[in-house]
C-alpha atoms as one frame of an Amber mdcrd trajectory, in Angstrom:
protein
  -4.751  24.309 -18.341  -8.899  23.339 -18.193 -10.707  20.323 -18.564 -14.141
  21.361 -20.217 -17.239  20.073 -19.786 -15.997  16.561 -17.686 -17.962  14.763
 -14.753 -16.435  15.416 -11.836 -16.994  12.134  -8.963 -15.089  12.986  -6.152
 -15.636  10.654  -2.479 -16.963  14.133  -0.831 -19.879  14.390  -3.126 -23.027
  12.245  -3.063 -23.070  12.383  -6.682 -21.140  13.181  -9.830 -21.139  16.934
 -10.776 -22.079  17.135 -14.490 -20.694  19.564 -16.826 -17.976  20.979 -15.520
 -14.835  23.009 -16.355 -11.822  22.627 -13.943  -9.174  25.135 -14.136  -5.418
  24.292 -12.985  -2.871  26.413 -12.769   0.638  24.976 -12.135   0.146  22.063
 -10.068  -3.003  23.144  -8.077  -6.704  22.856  -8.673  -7.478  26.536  -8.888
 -11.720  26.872  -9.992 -14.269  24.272 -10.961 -17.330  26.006 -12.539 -19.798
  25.137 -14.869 -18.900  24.513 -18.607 -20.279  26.653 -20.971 -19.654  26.347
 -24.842 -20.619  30.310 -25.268 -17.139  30.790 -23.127 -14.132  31.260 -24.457
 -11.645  29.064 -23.467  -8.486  30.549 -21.836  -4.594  30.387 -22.400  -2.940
  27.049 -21.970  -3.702  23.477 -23.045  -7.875  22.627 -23.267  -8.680  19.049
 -22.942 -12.040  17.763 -24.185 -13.873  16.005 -20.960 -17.012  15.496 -22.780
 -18.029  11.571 -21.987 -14.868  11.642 -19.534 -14.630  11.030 -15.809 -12.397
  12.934 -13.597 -11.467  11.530 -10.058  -8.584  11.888  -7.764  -5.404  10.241
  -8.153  -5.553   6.568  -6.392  -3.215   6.749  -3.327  -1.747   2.988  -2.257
  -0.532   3.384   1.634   1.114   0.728   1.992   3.971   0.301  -0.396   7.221
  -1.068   0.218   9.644   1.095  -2.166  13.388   0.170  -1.405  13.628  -3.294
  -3.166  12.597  -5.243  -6.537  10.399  -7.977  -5.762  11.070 -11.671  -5.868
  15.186 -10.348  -6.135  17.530 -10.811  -3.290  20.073  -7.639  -2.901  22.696
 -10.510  -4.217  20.979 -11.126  -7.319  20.635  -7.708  -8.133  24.619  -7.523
  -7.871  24.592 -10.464 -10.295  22.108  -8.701 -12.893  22.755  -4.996 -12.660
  21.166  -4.164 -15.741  17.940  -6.272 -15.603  17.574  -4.567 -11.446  18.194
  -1.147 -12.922  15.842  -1.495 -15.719  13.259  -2.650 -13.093  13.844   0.144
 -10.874  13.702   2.892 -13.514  10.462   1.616 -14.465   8.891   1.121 -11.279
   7.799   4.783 -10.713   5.677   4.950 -14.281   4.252   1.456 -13.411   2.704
   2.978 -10.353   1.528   5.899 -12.355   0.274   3.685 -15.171  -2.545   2.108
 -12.731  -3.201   5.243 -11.325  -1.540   5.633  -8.102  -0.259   9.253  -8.064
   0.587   8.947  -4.479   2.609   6.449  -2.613   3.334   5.916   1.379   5.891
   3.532   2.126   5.222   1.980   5.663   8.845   1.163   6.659  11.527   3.637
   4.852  13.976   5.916   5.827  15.260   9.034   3.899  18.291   8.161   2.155
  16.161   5.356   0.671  13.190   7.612  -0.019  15.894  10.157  -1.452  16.811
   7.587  -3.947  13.426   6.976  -5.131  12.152  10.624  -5.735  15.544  10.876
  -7.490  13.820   9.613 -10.537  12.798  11.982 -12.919   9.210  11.061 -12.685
   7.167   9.428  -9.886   4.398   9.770  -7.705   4.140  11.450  -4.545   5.969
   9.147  -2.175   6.058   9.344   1.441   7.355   7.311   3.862   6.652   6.228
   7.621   9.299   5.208   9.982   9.164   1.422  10.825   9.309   1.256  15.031
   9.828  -2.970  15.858  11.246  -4.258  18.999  15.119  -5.052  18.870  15.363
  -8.421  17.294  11.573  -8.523  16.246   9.504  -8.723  13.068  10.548  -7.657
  10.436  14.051  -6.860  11.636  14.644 -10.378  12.144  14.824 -11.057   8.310
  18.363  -9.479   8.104  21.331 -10.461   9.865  22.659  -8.915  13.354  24.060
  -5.877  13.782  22.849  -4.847  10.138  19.150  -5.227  11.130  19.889  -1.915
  13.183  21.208  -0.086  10.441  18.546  -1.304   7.857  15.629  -0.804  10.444
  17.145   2.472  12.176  14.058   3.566  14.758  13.724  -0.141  16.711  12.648
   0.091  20.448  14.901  -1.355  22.763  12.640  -2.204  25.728  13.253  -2.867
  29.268  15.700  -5.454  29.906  16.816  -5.736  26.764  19.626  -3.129  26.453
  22.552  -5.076  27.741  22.298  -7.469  24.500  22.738  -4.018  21.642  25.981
  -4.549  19.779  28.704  -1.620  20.711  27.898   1.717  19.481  23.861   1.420
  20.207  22.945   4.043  22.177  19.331   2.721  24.215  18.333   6.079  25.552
  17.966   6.794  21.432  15.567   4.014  21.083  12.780   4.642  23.635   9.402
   4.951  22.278   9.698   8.691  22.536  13.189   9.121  21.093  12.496   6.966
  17.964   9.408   9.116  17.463  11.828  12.520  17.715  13.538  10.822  15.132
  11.110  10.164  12.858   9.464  13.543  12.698  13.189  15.185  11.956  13.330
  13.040   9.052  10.494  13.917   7.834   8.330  10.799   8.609   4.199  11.369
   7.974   3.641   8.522  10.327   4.648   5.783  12.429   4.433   1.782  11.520
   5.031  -0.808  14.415   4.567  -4.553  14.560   2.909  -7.278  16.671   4.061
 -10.606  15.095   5.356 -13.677  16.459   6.334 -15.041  13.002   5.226 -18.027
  10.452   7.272 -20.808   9.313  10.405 -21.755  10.535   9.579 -17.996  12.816
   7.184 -17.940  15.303   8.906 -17.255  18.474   9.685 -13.610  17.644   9.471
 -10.736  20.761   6.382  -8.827  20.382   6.308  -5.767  22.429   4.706  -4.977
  25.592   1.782  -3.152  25.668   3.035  -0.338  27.741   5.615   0.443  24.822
   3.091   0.586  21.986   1.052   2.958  24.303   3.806   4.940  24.917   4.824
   4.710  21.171   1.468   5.889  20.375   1.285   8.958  22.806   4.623  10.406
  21.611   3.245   9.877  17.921   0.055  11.856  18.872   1.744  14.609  20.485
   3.820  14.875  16.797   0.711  14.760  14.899   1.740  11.317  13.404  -0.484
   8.374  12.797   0.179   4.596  14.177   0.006   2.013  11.945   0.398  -2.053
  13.165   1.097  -4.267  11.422  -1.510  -7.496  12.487  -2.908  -9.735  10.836
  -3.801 -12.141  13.904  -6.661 -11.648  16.061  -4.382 -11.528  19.126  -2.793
  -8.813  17.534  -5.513  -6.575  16.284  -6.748  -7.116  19.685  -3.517  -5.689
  21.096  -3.690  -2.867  18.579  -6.770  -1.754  19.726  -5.975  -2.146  23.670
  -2.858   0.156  22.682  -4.994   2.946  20.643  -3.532   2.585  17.186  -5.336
   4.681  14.264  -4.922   2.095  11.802  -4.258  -1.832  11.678  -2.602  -3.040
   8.831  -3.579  -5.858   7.078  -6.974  -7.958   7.187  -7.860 -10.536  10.145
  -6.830 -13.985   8.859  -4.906 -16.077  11.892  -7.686 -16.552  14.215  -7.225
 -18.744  17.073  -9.283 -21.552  15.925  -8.350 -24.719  13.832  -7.474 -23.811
  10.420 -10.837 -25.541   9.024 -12.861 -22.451  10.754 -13.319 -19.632   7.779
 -16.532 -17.915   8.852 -16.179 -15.634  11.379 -16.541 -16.444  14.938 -17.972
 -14.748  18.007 -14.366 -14.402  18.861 -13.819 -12.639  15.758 -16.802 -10.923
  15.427 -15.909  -8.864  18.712 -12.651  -7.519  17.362 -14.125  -6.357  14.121
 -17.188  -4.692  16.426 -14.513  -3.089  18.417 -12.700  -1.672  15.190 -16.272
  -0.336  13.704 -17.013   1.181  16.807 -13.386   3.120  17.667 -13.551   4.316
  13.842 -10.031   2.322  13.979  -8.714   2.168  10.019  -8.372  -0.862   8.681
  -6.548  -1.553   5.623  -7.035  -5.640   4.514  -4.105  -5.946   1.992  -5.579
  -8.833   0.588  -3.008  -9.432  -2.075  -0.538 -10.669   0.948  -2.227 -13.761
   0.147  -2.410 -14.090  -3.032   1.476 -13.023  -3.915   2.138 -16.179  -2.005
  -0.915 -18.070  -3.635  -0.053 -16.679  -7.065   3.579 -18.066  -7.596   1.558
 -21.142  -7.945  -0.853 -19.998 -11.039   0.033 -21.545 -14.442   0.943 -18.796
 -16.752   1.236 -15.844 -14.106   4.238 -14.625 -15.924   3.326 -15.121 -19.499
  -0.199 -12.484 -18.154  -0.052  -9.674 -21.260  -1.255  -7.336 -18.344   2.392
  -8.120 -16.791   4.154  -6.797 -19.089   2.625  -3.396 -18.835   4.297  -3.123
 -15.121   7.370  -5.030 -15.807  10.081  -4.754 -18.134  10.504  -7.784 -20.641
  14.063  -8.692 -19.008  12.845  -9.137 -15.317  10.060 -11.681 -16.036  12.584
 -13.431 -18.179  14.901 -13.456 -15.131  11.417 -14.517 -13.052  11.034 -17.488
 -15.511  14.723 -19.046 -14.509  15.467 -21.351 -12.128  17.467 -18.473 -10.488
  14.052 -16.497 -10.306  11.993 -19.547  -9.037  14.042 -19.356  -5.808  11.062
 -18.188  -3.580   8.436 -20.446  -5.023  10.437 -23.245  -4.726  11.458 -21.953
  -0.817   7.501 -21.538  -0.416   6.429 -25.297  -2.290   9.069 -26.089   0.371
   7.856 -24.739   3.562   4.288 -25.330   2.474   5.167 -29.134   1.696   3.770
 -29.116  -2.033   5.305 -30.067  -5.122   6.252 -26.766  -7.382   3.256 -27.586
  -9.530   0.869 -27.981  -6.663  -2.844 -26.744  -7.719  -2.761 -23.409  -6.554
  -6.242 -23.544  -5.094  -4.778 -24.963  -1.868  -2.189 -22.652  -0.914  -3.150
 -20.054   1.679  -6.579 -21.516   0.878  -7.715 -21.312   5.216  -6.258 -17.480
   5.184  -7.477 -16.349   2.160 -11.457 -17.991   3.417 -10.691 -16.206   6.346
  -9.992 -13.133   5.034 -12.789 -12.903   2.730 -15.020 -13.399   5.450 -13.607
 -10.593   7.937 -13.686  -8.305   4.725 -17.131  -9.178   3.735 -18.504  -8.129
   7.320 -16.494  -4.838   7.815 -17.618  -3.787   4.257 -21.264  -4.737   5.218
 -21.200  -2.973   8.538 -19.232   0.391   6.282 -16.088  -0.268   8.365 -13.357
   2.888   7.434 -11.492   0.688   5.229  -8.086   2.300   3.624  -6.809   1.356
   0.551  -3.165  -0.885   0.495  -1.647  -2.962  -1.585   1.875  -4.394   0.190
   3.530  -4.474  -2.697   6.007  -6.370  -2.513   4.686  -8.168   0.349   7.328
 -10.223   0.439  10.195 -11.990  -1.893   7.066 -12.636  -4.193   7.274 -11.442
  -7.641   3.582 -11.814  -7.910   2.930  -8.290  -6.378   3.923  -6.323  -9.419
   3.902  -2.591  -9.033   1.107  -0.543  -9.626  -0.443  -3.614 -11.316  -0.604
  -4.945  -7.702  -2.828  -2.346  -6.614  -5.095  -2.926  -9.612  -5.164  -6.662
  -8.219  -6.088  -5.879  -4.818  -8.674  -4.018  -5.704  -9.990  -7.351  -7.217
  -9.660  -9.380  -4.371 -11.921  -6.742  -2.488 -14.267  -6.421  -4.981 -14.698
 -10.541  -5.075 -14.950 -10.307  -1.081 -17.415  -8.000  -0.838 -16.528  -4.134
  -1.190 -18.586  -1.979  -3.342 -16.773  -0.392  -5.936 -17.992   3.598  -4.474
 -16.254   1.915  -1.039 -12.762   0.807  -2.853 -12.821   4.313  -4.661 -13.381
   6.060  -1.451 -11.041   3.834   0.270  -8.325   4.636  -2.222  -8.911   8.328
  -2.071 -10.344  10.564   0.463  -9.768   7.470   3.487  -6.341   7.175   3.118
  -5.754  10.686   2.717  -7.098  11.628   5.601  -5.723   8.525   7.745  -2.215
   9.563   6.678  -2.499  13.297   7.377  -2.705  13.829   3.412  -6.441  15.437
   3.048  -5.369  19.220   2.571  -3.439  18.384  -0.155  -4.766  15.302  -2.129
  -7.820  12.777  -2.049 -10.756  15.111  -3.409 -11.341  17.049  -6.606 -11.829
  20.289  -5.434 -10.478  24.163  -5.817  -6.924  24.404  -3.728  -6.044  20.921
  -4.123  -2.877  19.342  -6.131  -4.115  18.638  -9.018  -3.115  14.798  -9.458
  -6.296  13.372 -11.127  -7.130  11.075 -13.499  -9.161  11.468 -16.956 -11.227
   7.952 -16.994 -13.811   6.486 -19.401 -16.137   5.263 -16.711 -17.303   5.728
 -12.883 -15.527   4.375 -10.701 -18.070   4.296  -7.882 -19.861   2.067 -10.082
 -17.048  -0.253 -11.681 -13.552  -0.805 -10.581 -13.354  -1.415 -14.264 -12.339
   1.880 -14.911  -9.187   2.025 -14.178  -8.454  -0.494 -17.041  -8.231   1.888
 -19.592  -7.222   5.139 -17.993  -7.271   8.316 -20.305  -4.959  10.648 -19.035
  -3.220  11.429 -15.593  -2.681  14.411 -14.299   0.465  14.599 -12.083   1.084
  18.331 -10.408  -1.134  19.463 -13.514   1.105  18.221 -16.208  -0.660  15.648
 -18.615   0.651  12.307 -18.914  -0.051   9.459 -21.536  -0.472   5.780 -19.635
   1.063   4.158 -23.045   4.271   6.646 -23.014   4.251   4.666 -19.303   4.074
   1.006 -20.265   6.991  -1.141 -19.460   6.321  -2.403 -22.779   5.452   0.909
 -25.000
């Protein structure tokens, strides 16, 4: 297959290469040369370029694949078909936006197994999630199936005489749960520093020794360390341990809830980041999948129905599928109809303003959505990534910074560069055929032309939810 006489933008390059004929061959890149009418083209499909954009595939790290969002694993047992019709569609809705390769931050490989069962998807990859026994996010489930669902937890010191029978500590030091990880084929390593929200926020956090240790034995495997921390306490303990990249953005400071422009305080961790070349990946749509539930007419969005099939936001329209914003008006002390300018109003300031500076100061930011971040079916799949991108864009982040972020950055945060991230000669060729530049609008991934997944051409309408 070629592309003739397309503009090339690719994050290496200062600037677009004009002109050009790629050449793929199976699923790899294999030449890029200039396009020249007087040349015959060769065997295989052509496609026209001319007034077309190529660029990489967009590549979300941080995805959470095992789950549909906004359904509890007992309402998918009551609604079997509307679950299975979600999950057979998630894989094109990822594709439909773009995203052509997927790392899921807390997986294991019978789940990951199920996912790249599908017939089509995106590269998916997965990191192995490393909490403290009884700590975030383990805590959600219920004892002992919080070891089996979360299956590389630390047990730390002075904690082993409370495992349930059959635990085995020695198999959960930092080290062992590492060993682990690389044997099943983990591409990186996600811990946690979180003492909770809500009705939560006494949860263990681990001691920094562990998370050092942690992040030695990941080094010595070639793995990346991801935490999640979205406190300043716990970016601050990130960096103290020597994590490569902090997940999330900075929005519980330690100041009154009033304070949204960053503080001296502040202003010191995000120096530290800038200055260690730390990654840091601000998943703003955390936020706004909470702040979101609360938007008149989220689920009646035409652009919805492109990522979900018609039967789920049906289901999300019920009283059955209200269950989480009615949990959250709850918790939150609002009325189901509250204004949604309110909710997560002090986080969300916050976050714009810690975004703002480490886009102004050309922080290494890396692209990540969360999607789901939570029992919120306001994080949509693939659609979610489209959103985030958004959010950054209103905070601050040039679209050439999102498009690099969302490329090359996260490819070579997550050990990915030799393969994907860049247009270039020896690289899988999962690309994307766009109308405009994205280093100078984020609205070109709106109306996406073609993608190219392992070379082979794919339609987005043919990967609607609602074709």
């Amino acid at each position: 297959m070629q592309i003739d006489n397309v503009t090339i933008v690719s994050p290496e390059r200062v600037s677009p290469v004009r002109g050009a004929s790629v050449y793929i061959h199976d699923d790899r890149i294999v030449k890029i040369a200039p396009f020249s009418s007087k040349v015959a083209p060769g065997p295989g499909e052509v496609i026209d370029g001319t007034g077309l954009y190529l660029t990489p595939g967009l590549i979300d790290t941080h995805v959470h694949l095992g789950g549909v969002p906004g359904m509890l694993p007992e309402q998918e047992q009551a609604h079997p078909q509307i679950a299975q019709a979600a999950r057979d569609q998630f894989p094109k809705s990822y594709l439909y936006f773009g995203f052509t390769t997927l790392v899921d931050l807390s997986s294991t490989p019978q789940a990951m197994a199920e996912w790249n069962a599908h017939a089509l998807h995106p590269d998916s990859y997965f990191c192995g999630g490393a909490p403290v026994k009884d700590g975030y996010p383990s805590n959600f489930e219920r004892q002992p199936l919080r070891y089996q669902a979360m299956p590389y937890f630390i047990v730390e010191a002075g904690s082993a005489a409370a495992l349930p029978d059959g635990v085995d500590a020695s198999l959960h030091t930092p080290e062992a749960v590492v060993q682990r990880m690389q044997a099943d084929g983990a591409i990186c390593v996600k811990t946690y520093f979180e003492r909770g929200f809500g009705a939560a926020h006494d949860l263990p956090v681990p001691q920094l020794a562990t998370i050092q240790a942690l992040v030695r034995a990941a080094h010595a495997a070639g793995l990346p360390v991801l935490m999640h921390a979205n406190s300043s306490e716990a970016q601050a303990f990130g960096l103290q341990a020597g994590v490569n990249i902090l997940a999330h953005g900075l929005w519980n400071w330690n100041e009154p809830w009033k304070v949204t422009q960053v503080t001296p305080a502040v202003q010191k961790i995000l120096d530290e980041v800038l200055t260690t070349n730390v990654g840091w990946q601000p998943t703003m749509q955390v936020l706004y999948g909470e702040h979101d539930l609360f938007v008149e007419g989220f689920l009646s969005d035409p652009l919805l129905a492109t990522a979900l099939p018609a039967s789920l936001i049906a289901w999300y329209k019920t009283k059955e599928g209200q269950w989480f914003h009615e949990q959250l008006a709850k918790q939150l002390q609002v009325e189901p109809a509250h204004p949604p300018h309110d909710v997560d109003a002090g986080a969300i300031a916050r976050t714009k303003s810690t975004v703002a500076y480490m886009a102004k100061h050309d922080a290494r930011l890396l692209f990540g959505s969360d999607t789901p971040s939570g029992p919120t079916y306001a994080n949509p799949p693939g659609l979610n990534g489209m959103l985030e991108m958004r959010r950054l864009l209103d905070a601050g982040v040039t679209p050439s910074q999102i498009f690099s972020a969302a490329t090359l950055m996260n490819a070579e945060g997550l050990g990915l560069s030799r393969e994907v991230g860049t247009v270039q000669a020896g690289k899988r060729a999962n690309l994307l055929l766009l109308h405009a530049d994205p280093m100078q609008t984020i609205r070109a991934y709106e109306k996406i032309e073609k993608i190219i997944l392992h070379g082979r051409v794919l339609d987005p309408a043919e990967l609607a939810a609602n074709h």
